[in-house]
C-alpha positions in Angstrom: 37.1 5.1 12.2 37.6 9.3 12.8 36.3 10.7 15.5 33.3 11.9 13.8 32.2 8.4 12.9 33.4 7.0 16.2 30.8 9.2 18.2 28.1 8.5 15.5 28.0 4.8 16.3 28.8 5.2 20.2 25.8 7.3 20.3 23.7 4.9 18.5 24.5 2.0 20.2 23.8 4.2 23.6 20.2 5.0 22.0 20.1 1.7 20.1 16.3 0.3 20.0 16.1 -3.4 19.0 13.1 -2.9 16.9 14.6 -1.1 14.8 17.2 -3.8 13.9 14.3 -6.4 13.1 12.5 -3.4 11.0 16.0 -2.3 8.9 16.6 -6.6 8.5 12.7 -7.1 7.4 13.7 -4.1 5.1 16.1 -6.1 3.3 14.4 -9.2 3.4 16.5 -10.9 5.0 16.5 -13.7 7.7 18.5 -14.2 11.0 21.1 -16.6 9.7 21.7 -14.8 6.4 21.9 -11.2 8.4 23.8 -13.3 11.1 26.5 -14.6 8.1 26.7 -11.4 6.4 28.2 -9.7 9.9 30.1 -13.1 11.3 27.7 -13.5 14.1 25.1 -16.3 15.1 21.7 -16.5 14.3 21.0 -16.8 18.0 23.0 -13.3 18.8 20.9 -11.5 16.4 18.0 -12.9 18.0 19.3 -11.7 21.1 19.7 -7.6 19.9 16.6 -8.0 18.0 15.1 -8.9 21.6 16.7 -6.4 23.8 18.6 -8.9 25.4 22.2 -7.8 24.3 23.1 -4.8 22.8 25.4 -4.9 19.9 29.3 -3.7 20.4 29.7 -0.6 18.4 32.6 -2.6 15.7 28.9 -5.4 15.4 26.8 -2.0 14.9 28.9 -0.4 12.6 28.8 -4.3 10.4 25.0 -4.3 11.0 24.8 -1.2 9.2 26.7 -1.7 6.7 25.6 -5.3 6.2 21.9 -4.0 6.1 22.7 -0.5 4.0 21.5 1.9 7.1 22.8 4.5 8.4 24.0 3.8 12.4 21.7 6.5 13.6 19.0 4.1 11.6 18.9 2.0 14.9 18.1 5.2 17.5 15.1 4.6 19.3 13.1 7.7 20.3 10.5 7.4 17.6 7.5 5.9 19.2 6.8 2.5 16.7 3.4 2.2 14.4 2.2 -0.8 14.8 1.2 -2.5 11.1 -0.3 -5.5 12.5 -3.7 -4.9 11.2 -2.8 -4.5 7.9 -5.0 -5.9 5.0 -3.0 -8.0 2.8 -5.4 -9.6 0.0 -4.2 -13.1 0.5 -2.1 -14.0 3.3 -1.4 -17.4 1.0 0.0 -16.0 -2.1 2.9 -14.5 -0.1 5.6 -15.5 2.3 5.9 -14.1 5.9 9.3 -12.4 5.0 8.0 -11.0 1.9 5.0 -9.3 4.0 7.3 -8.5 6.3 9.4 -6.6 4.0 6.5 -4.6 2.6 5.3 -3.9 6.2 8.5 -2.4 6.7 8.3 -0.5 3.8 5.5 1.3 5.1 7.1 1.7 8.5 10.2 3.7 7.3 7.3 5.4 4.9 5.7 6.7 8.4 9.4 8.2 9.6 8.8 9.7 5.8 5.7 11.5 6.6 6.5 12.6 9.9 9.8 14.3 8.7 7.7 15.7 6.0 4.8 16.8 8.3 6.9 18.7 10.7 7.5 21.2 7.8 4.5 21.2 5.6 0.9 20.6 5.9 -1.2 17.3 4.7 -4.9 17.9 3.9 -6.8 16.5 6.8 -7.1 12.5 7.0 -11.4 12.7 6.7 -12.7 9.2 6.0 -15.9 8.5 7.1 -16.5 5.2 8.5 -19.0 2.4 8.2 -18.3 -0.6 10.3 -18.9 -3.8 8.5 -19.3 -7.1 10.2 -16.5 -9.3 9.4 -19.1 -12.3 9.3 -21.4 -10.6 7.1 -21.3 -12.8 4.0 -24.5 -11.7 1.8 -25.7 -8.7 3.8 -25.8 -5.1 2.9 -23.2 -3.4 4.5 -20.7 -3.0 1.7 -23.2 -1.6 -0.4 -24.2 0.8 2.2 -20.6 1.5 3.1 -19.8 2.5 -0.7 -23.0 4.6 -0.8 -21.5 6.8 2.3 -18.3 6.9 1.1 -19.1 7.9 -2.5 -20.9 10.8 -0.9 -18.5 12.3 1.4 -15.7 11.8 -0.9 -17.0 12.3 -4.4 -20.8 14.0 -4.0 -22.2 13.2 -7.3 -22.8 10.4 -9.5 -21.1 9.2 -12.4 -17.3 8.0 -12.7 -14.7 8.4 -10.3 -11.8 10.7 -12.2 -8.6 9.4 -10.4 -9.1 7.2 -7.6 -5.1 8.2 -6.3 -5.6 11.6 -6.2 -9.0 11.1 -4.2 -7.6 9.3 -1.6 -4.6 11.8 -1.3 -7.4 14.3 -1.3 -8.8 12.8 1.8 -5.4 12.9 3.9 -4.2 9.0 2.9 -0.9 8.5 2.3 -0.4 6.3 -1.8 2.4 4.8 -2.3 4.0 2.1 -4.9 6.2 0.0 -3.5 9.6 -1.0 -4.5 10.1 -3.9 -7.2 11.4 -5.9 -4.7 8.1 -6.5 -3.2 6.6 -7.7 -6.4 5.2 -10.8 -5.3 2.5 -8.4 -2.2 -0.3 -7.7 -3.4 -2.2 -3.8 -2.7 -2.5 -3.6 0.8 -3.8 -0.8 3.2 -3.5 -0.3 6.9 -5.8 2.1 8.8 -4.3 1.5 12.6 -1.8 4.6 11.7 -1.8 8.7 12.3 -2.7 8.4 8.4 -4.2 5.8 6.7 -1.9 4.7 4.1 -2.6 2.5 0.6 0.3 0.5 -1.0 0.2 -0.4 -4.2 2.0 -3.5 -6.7 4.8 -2.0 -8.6 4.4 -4.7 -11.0 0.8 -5.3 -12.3 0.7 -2.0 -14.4 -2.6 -2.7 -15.1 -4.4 1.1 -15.3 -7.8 -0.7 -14.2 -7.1 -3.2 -12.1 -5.1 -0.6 -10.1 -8.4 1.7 -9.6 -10.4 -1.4 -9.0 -7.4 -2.2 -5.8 -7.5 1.4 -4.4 -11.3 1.3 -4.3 -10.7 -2.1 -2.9 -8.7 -0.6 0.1 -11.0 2.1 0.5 -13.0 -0.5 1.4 -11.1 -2.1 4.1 -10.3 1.4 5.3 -13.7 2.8 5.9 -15.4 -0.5 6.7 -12.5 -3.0 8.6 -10.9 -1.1 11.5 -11.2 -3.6 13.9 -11.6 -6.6 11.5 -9.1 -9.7 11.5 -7.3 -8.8 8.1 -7.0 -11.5 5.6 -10.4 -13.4 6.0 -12.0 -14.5 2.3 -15.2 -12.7 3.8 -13.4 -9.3 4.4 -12.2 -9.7 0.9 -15.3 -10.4 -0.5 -16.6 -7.1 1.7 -13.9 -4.8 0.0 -14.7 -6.3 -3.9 -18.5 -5.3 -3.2 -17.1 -2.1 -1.7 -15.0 -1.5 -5.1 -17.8 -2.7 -7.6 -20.6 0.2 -6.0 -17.9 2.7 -5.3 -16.7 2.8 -8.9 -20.0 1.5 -11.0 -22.9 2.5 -8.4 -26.2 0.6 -9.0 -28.1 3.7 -9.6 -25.8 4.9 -12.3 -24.7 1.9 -14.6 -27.2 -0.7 -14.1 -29.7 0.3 -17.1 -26.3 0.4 -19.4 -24.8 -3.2 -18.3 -25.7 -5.9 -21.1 -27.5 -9.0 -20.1 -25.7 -11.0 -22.7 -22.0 -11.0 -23.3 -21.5 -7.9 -25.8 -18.1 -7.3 -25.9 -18.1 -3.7 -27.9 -20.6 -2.6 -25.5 -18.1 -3.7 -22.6 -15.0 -2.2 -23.9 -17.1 1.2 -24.3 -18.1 1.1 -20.5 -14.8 0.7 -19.8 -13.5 3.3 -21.3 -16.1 5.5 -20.1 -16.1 4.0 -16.0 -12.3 3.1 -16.1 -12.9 -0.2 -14.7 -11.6 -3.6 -16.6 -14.1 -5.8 -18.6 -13.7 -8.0 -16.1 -15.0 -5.6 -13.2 -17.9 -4.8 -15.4 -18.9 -8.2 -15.8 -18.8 -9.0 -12.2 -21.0 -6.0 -11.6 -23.5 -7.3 -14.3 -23.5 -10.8 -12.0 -23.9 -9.5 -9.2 -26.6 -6.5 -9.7 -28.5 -10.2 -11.4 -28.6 -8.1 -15.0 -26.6 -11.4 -16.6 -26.9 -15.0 -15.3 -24.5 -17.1 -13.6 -23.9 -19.0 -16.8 -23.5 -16.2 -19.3 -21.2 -14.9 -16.7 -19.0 -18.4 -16.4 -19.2 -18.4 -20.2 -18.3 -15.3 -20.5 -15.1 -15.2 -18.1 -14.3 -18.7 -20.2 -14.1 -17.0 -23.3 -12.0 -13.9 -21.6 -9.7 -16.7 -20.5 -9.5 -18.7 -24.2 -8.6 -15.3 -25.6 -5.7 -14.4 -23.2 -8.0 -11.2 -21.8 -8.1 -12.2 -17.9 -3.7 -11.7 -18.4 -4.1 -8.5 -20.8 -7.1 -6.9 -21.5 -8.2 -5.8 -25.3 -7.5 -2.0 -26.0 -4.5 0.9 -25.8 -2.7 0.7 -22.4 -3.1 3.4 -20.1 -0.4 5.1 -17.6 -1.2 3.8 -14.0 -2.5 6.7 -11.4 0.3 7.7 -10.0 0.6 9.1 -6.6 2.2 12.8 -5.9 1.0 14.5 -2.8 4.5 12.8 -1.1 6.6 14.2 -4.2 5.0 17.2 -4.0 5.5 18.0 -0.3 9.0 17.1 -1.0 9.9 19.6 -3.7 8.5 22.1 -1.5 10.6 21.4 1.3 13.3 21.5 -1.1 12.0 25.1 -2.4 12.7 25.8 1.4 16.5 24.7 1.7 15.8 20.9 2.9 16.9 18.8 -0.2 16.4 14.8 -0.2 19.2 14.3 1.7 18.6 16.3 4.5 15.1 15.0 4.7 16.3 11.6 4.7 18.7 12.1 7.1 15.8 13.7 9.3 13.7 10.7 8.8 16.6 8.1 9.6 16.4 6.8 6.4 18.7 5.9 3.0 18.8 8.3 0.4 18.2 5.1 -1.5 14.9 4.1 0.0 13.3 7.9 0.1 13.8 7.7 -3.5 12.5 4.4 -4.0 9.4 5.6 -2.1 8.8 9.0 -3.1 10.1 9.0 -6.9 11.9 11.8 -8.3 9.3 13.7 -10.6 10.6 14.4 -14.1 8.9 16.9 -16.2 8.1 16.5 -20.0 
């Protein structure tokens, strides 16, 4: 190594925080023995850095960087850690623990992101009111309630939401789609953060399904801060959330069939920007349409392929872009993506992966 490199991994592995090494391996996905293999260590010795036991020699630093595709300076401590612990993952079933763990760390190294980014250019203020919800509360209604506050501080009149993205970016929360590696994690949101932040599934492209999610973690957002994430009641919370927040009562109830009319349903959701099935679910639960025209209904969407793909043109997915934004002005002001991602302690590779590249048509 020159002299240069020599004094960059001496002086991480003086400041060398052992969280950091669990967050950059749960980056990659990665367990102990395959991290342990890749660097010709043991399991047991990683286990040991990741607990502050043993510190890493600098040649072992230098391999777990390389091995992990971090910069040494990746593993400096001085940042104080956000805890992700509460975050709201929509099934904790449907997904591995290192698959969570992977999008969790996403969203860590998005926080070093946003801090970088808000030492040199102003957020609009995080604002989201809040409306606890009792995580027991099975059929009561504080969801409803919840949706009607937050449809009033954050939209103030009736009618469709435009872009559910840009409103929570309005509202000072931080949207972002995470990698393709994550595939398998559904939308998630964590509040227990110096923004809330919303992550999104880079692989449903589904332009109504995504609304109906963001609504969705709205929910857990303004009603869930103390709540146990991952509970099929909480769930159920943030769907009734979703259903008033994008189709209020007062709005769409005289316009929802009773029977199954499928024209009629594929004009609401053009007009409400919610999927067929969403508007159906709002028609059973506001008691405009049975349970049984409902169950025949969803039967029918299911013979005919709908509940995969939706009839009608596909639509581009809400796209986030107050991140993006705040980057190109930081690069108007001399700090281009690599700078920034060396002031966050992060890859140039997972900035981009995080915070696109905008290209203009």
């Amino acid at each position: 190594m020159n002299d240069r490199i020599s004094q960059r991994v001496a002086e991480a592995r003086l400041l060398f925080d052992c969280e950091r090494l669990t967050l950059a391996r749960r980056l990659r996905g990665l367990r102990k023995n395959q991290l342990a293999q890749a660097v010709g260590t043991t399991p047991g010795k990683v286990g040991q850095y990741e607990a502050g036991v043993h510190r890493p020699s600098e040649q072992t630093l230098s391999l777990l960087a390389i091995a992990l595709g971090v910069p040494v300076e990746f593993f400096q401590g001085g940042r104080s850690p956000v805890a992700l612990d509460s975050a709201h993952f929509r099934s904790l079933r449907s997904t591995t623990q290192i698959e969570r763990d992977q999008a969790l760390a996403y969203g860590r190294i998005a926080t070093d992101i946003v801090a970088a980014l808000e030492a040199l250019v102003d957020f609009p203020a995080a604002d989201l009111p809040e409306y606890s919800v009792p995580p027991d509360e099975i059929a009561g209604p504080g969801p409803v309630e919840a949706a009607r506050l937050a449809r009033k501080a954050l939209v103030g009149e009736p009618g469709p939401v435009a872009h559910v993205v840009r409103l929570l970016e309005k509202h000072g929360v931080i949207v972002l789609v995470l990698p393709p590696s994550t595939e398998r994690v559904d939308a998630f949101s964590v509040g227990a953060h110096p923004r809330p932040m919303v992550l999104f599934n880079p692989a449903k492209g589904d332009y109504w399904r995504n609304r109906f999610d963001g609504a969705h973690e709205l929910g857990h957002l303004v009603m869930h801060a103390d709540a146990e994430p991952g509970s099929k009641v909480t769930e159920d919370q943030a769907h009734r959330f979703a259903a008033e927040f994008l189709m209020p009562e007062a709005d769409i109830a005289d316009a929802l069939p009773g029977e199954v009319d499928w024209e009629r349903l594929a004009e609401l959701k053009a007009t409400w920007g919610v999927s067929i099935a969403a508007l159906l679910y709002r028609a059973r639960t506001l008691r405009i349409m049975k349970e049984s025209t409902y169950r025949n209904a969803m039967s029918s969407m299911s013979t005919r392929g709908w509940r995969r793909q939706e009839p009608g043109a596909a639509k581009a997915l809400e796209q986030p872009t107050m991140l993006t934004r705040a980057v190109e002005i930081v690069a108007g002001a001399g700090i281009d993506r690599d700078g920034l991602a060396e002031r966050a302690r992060v890859t140039r590779a997972d900035l981009d992966l995080l915070v696109p590249v905008r290209t203009f048509r």
